[in-house]
C-alpha positions as CSV (number, residue, x, y, z in Angstrom):
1,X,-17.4,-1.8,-10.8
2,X,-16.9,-5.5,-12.0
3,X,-19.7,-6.5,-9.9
4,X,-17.9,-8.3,-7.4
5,X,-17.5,-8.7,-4.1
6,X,-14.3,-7.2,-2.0
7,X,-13.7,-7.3,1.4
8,X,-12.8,-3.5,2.2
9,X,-8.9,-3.0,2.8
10,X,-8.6,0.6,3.9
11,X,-4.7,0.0,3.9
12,X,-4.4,-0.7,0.1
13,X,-7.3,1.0,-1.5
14,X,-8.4,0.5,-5.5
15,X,-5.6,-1.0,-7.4
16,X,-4.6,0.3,-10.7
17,X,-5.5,-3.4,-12.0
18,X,-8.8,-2.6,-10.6
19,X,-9.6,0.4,-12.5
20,X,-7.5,-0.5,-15.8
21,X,-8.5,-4.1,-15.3
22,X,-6.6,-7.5,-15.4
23,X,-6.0,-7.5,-19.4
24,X,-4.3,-4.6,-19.3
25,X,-2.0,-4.9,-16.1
26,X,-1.0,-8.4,-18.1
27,X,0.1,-6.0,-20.6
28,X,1.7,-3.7,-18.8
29,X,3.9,-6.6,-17.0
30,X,5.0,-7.2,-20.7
31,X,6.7,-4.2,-20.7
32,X,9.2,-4.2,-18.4
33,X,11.4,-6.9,-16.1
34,X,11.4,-8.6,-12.9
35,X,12.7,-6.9,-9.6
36,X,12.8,-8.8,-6.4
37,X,13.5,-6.6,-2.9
38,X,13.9,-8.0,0.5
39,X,11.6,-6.1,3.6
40,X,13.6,-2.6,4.5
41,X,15.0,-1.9,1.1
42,X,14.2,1.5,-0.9
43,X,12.8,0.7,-4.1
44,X,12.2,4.9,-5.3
45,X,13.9,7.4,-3.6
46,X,12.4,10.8,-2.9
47,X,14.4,13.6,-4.8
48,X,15.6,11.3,-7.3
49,X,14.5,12.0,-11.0
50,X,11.8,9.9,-12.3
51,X,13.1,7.7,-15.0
52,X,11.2,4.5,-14.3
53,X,7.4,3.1,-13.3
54,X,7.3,0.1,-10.6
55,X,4.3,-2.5,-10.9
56,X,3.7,-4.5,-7.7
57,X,3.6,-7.9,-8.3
58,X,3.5,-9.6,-4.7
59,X,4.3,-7.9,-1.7
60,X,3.6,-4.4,0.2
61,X,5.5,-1.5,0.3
62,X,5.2,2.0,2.5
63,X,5.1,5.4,0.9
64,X,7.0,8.2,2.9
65,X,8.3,11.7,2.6
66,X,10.1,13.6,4.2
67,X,8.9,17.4,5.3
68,X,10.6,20.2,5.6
69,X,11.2,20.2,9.2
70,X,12.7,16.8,8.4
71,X,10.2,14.4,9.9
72,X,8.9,11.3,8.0
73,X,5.4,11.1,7.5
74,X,3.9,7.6,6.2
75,X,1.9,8.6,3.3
76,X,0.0,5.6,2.3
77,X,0.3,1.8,1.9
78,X,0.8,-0.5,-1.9
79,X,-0.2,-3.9,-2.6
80,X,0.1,-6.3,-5.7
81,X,-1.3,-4.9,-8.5
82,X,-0.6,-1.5,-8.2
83,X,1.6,1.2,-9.8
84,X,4.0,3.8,-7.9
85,X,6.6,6.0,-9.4
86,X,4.4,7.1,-12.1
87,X,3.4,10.5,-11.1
88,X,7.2,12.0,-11.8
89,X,7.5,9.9,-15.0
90,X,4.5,11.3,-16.7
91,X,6.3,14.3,-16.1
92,X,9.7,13.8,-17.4
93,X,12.6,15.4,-15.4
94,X,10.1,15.1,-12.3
95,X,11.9,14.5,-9.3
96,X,10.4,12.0,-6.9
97,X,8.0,13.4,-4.4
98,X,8.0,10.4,-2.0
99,X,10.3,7.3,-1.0
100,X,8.7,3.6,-1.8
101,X,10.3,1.3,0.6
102,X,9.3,-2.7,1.0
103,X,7.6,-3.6,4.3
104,X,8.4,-7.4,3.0
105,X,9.7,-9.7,0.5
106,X,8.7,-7.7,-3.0
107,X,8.0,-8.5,-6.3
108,X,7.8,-5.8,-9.1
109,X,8.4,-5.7,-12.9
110,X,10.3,-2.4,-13.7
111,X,8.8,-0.3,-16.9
112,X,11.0,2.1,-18.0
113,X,9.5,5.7,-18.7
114,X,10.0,6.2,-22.3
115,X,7.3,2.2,-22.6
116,X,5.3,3.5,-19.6
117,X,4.1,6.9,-21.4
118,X,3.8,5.1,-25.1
119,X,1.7,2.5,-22.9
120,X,-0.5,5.6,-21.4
121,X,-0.5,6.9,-25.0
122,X,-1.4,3.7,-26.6
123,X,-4.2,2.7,-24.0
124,X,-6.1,6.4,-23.4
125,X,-4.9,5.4,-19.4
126,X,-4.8,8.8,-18.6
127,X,-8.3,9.4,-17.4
128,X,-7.8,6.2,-15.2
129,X,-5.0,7.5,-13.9
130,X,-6.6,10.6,-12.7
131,X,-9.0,8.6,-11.4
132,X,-6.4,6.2,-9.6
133,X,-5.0,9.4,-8.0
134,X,-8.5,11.1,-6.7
135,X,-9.0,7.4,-5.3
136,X,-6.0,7.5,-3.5
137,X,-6.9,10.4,-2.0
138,X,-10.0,9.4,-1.0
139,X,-8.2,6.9,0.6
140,X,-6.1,9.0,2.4
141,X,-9.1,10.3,4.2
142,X,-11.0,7.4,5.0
143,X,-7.7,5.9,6.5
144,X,-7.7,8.9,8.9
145,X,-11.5,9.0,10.0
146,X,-14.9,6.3,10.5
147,X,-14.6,3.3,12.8
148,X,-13.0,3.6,16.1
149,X,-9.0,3.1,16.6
150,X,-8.9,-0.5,17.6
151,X,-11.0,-1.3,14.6
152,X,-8.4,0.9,12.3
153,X,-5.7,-0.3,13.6
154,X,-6.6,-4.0,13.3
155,X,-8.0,-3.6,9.4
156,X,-4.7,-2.1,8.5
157,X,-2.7,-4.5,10.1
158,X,-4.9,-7.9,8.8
159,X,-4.9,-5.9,5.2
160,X,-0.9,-5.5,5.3
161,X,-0.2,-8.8,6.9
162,X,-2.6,-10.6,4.4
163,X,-1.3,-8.6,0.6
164,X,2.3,-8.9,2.4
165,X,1.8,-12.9,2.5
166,X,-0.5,-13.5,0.4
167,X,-1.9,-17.3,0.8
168,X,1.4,-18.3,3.0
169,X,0.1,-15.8,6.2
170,X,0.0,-17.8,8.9
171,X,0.1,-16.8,12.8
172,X,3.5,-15.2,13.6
173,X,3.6,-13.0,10.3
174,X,5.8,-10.2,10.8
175,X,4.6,-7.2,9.5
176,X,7.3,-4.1,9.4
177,X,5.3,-1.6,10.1
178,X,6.7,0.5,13.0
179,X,3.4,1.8,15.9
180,X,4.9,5.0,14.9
181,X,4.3,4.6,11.1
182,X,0.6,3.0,11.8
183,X,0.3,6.5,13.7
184,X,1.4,8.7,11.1
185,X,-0.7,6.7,8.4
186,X,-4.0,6.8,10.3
187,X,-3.5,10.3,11.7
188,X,-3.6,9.4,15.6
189,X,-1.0,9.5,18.1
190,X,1.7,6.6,18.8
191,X,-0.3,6.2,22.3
192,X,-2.9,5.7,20.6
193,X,-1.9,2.9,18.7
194,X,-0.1,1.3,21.7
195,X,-3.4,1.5,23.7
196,X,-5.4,-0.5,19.9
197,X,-2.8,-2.7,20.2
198,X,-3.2,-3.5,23.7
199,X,-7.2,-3.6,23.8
200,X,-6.8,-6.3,20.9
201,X,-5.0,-8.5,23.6
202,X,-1.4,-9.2,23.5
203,X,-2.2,-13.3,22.2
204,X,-3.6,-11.9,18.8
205,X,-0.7,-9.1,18.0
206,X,2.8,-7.9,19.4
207,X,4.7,-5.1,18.7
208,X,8.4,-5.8,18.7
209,X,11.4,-3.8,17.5
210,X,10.8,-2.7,13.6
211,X,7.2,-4.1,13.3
212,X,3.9,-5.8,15.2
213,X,3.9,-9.9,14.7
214,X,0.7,-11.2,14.1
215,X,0.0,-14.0,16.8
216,X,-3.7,-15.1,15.8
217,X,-4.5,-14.1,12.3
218,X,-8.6,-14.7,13.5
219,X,-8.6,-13.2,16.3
220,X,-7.1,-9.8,14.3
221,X,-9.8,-10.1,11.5
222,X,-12.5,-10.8,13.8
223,X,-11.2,-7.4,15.9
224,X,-11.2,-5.8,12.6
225,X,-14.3,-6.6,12.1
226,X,-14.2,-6.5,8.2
227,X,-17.0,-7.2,5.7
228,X,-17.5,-8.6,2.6
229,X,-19.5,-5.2,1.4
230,X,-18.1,-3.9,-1.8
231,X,-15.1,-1.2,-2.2
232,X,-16.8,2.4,-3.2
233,X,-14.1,3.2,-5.6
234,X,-16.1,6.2,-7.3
């Protein structure tokens, strides 16, 4: 811990830039180049073989697979300095457990596989990256238990709507996140969400076709009712 004080973002979790810490996530940006995706396009595809590592920049992006019985299922959430694609690069040959798709404008620099393992190498980054993945997971859970719906639903809407706009949110940020995908992610029902989203009030958020617009970026954070208490990210 760097002794600082976060507000809690269940959406996003404990960066890699977090745990590695900024001098090295400089570094890492070194290593590859700039990639720039509009909201709804696939940055990783799931099946394809792992040949490069994606560090956000500026933006959010969705992580989904599909299951066997061929439904989706929203798997977690990625904001700016964060890694994803790395798990089937590590491994080379791996093919791609998940899809990474943008849920706004994107920034990322692309590190090939070969530089992201010598960076590993060079940087003894593996025991952080175990420790990145066991925090993910973590996150996982907490996403899908504690505070009541509204409260969840609101925190992971203000969390996506603030790392997807950074210092330009305003009211009337459009966040493409379907109800069904805030659902899957927080492990409730669709009808549940609809019925958060409606008990937040219709002036603060609105679901429309292919996301929820934020009408009163306040209103949302005082329904979230966030803190300033520090991220437990061990």
């Amino acid at each position: 811990m760097d002794g600082k004080r976060q507000r809690h973002d269940p959406a996003l979790g404990v960066t890699f830039t977090r745990l590695a810490g900024e001098p090295l996530w400089k570094r890492l940006l070194d290593e590859g180049r700039t990639r720039r995706h509009r909201a709804g396009e696939t940055l990783l595809r799931q099946g394809d073989t792992g040949t490069h590592v994606l560090a956000l920049v500026e933006g959010v992006v969705k992580v989904t697979r599909v299951e066997r019985d061929g439904r989706i299922r929203v798997l977690a959430f990625r904001g700016a300095g964060d890694v994803v694609g790395e798990a089937a690069v590590l491994e080379e040959s791996e093919r791609r457990l998940a899809s990474v798709s943008a849920i706004g404008d994107v920034t990322v620099v692309v590190v090939e596989g070969r530089r992201f393992r010598g960076f590993v190498e060079r940087h003894d980054l593996s025991p952080v990256l175990t420790r990145h993945a066991l925090t993910r997971l973590r996150q996982s859970d907490r996403a899908r238990g504690g505070c009541c719906s509204r409260e969840r639903v609101a925190q992971a809407l203000l969390a996506l709507a603030e790392a997807a706009y950074g210092g330009r949110t305003g009211d009337g940020a459009h966040v493409s996140v379907t109800r069904t995908e805030l659902a899957q992610y927080l492990g409730v029902s669709r009808n549940t969400v609809s019925a958060a989203l409606c008990e937040i009030g219709d002036r603060v958020v609105g679901a429309e076709r292919g996301g929820v617009v934020v009408h009163d970026l306040g209103a949302l954070r005082a329904a979230a009712a966030v803190t300033d208490e520090p991220y437990a990210d061990a």
